[in-house]
C-alpha positions, 0 to 999 in steps of 0.5 A: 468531534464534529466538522462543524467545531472547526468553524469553516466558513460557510462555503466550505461547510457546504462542501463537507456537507454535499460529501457526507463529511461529519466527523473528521478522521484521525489525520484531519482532528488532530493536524487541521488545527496545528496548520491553521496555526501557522506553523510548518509540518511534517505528517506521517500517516498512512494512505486513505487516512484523509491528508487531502482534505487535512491541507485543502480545508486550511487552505480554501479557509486562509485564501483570499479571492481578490488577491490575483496571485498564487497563495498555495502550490501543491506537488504530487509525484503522480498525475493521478495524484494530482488529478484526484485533489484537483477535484476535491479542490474543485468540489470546495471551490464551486460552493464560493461566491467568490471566483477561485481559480484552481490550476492544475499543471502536470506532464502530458498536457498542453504546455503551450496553453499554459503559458498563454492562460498564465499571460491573463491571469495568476491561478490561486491555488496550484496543484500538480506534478514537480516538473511541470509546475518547474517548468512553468516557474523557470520560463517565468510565466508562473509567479509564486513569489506571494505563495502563503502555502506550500505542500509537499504530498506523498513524500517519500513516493516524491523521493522514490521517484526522484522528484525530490531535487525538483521539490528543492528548486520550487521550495527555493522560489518562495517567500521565506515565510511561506508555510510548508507542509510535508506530508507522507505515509512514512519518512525514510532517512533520506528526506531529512536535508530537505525537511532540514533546509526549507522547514523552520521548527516544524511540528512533526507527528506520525498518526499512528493506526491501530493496524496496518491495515482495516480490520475490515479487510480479510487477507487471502493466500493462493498458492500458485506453485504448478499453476499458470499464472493467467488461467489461475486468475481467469478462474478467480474471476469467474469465482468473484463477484467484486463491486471493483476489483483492483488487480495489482502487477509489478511491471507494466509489461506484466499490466498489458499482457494479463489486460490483453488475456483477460478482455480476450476472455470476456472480463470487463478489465481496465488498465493504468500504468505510467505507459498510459498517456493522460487522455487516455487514463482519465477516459478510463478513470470517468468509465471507472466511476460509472462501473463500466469495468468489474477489474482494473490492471493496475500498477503500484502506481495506481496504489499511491497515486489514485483514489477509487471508492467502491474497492471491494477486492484487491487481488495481488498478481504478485508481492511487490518488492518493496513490502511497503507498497503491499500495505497500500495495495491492500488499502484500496479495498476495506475504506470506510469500515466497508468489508473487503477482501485482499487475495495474494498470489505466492509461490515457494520463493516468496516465504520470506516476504509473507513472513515479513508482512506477518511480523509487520502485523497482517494475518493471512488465511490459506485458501484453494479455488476448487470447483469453482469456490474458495475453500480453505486449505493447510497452513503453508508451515504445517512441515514444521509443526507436524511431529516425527514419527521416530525417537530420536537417537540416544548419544550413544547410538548417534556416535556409532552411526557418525563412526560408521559413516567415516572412512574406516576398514570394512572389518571395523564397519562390520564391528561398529554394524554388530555393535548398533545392532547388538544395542538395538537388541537390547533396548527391545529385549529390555522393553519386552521385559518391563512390559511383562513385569508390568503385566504380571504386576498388574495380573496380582493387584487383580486378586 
């Protein structure tokens, strides 16, 4: 299927084709029809899959720019979220004849400005984070009484981080028959009274990929047992030569201080955590795209919340704790049918994960940095396929030794000594012998 069979108008045509954008990807062929019909929806597919573009098209399609009012609000958890769809949105926008105001509203920025642009004029489509597009609601500045489209992106990382209640009050402030669109890599349990309340029949489909994660992508395993954790990435470095290479914490704390060995060591390294103020990262964000960094420190914020092409290694400082977040991680590199490669750190503790990811699917490969270049190494569960290198003890003897080892009179323990002894005799005695009558049996059928 082409973009083309949808029938877009014009403008938004024209988007599609100053990105390249041909054929639409699983996501957008199979729910872009379902939303132009009108109907609520709740999308289940996994993070790259094209769900930006899935809800922006429909919406740019439905909006009319001589109505001064808002008719689409859009919430995201993170600001970086919230910056990326702005400029695909920006990306559409500017290819209409028609003036379309695009809003974005995320904390951090000038509220105060805000409110006194909100005086003049209404946005029409409204893109940002739950609790700043709230704020600007509650005060009374922000009208959205008229909203034809409401989304709902990355819903399970909005409950995660405890926006969902803010989500709820938003959602009651539009007009019953608004659409709602709900979309998330997975949908946990505790998203269902939300869906409940405000969706009406909603269509629900889960695009399901063929793996977890590209074919593309090679997963490689790095022990780190004996090793300090910083020189060991320093000589990663120094090994890779990565397009962009994204290096994946667990904490922030952790983010700064491998950022502040690495630049100390020469490597062109970036960093994005929560802790970054707004003008900050999208100073960085701007110097990402024109390849002034080789390495971005980033924690899983960065996973879910930002969309950085040219990926072409992730390397994993550690295994998140939540394993669903290892998927998203690993995501960021392999797009496109591009190759990429995904390197895991991992000590002795982490087994139980490991095992768990290659239940859910992931195939790694064992390597060692040696001489400066990846190499090969064992698999990390050859103890429990190699074979003993003793037969195993009949019952008979097992009863002896078990004897022997309880609490008995030494004279018994001499006994039960003689005994394990005399029958171990026998066995060899008995194997002498049968394999003497077979060498003379053989010696006869020689003549």
């Amino acid at each position: 299927m082409l973009f083309k069979e949808f029938n877009f108008s014009a403008f938004i045509q024209e988007a599609l084709d100053e990105l390249g954008f041909q054929e639409p990807t699983a996501v957008q062929e199979k729910l872009i029809p379902v939303i132009r019909s009108g109907v609520d929806l709740v999308g289940e597919s996994q993070t790259g899959s094209g769900k930006t573009h899935t809800f922006l098209l429909p919406i740019f399609e439905k909006l009319n720019p001589d109505i001064s009012a808002v008719q689409a609000v859009i919430t995201v958890p993170s600001r970086e979220l919230a910056y990326q769809i702005l400029q695909a949105a920006k990306q559409i926008a500017v290819h209409s004849q028609s003036d379309i105001r695009i809003a974005h509203y995320v904390g951090g920025t000038d509220k105060l400005r805000q409110l006194e642009k909100l005086k003049s004029s209404q946005p029409h489509i409204v893109i940002g984070t739950p609790g700043r597009i709230y704020d600007l609601l509650q005060s009374g500045s922000l009208v959205i009484h008229k909203t034809q489209t409401f989304v709902v992106d990355e819903a399970d990382m909005t409950l995660d981080m405890g926006f969902l209640d803010t989500v709820d009050k938003i959602a009651a402030a539009l007009p019953k028959e608004v659409q709602i669109l709900v979309f998330s890599a997975t949908i946990p349990q505790k998203l269902q009274p939300f869906l409940k309340k405000y969706l009406a029949n909603p269509v629900i489909e889960k695009i399901a990929s063929e793996s977890v994660i590209a074919d593309s992508i090679d997963n490689w395993l790095l022990s780190t047992k004996g090793r300090e954790k910083n020189t060991q990435i320093l000589e990663m470095t120094k090994a890779l030569s990565p397009y962009l290479a994204i290096i994946f914490v667990n904490t922030k704390e952790r983010a700064e201080d491998l950022h502040a060995y690495l630049t100390s060591n020469g490597v062109k390294a970036a960093k994005l955590h929560g802790g970054v103020v707004p003008r900050e990262r999208r100073r960085i964000m701007n110097q990402v795209k024109k390849l002034d960094f080789d390495y971005i420190v980033a924690t899983d914020l960065a996973a879910r919340g930002i969309d950085i092409e040219g990926v072409s290694h992730v390397i994993n400082d550690a295994i998140p704790q939540d394993l669903s977040f290892f998927i998203h991680r690993v995501g960021r590199t392999g797009r496109n049918g591009l190759p990429g490669i995904a390197i895991t750190l991992y000590q002795p503790d982490d087994d139980s994960d490991i095992r768990e990811l290659e239940k859910m699917g992931i195939r790694f490969v064992p390597k060692i940095l040696k001489d400066g270049h990846f190499q090969n190494t064992y698999d990390r569960d050859r103890r429990l396929h190699r074979k003993p290198a003793y037969q195993p003890l009949d019952t008979e003897m097992i009863g002896l030794i078990k004897k022997k080892k309880k609490k008995i009179k030494p004279g018994y323990k001499k006994k039960i000594q003689w005994q394990a002894n005399e029958k171990r005799r026998k066995e060899r005695r008995a194997a002498a012998r049968s394999q003497e009558r077979s060498k003379r049996k053989a010696k006869r059928q020689s003549f």
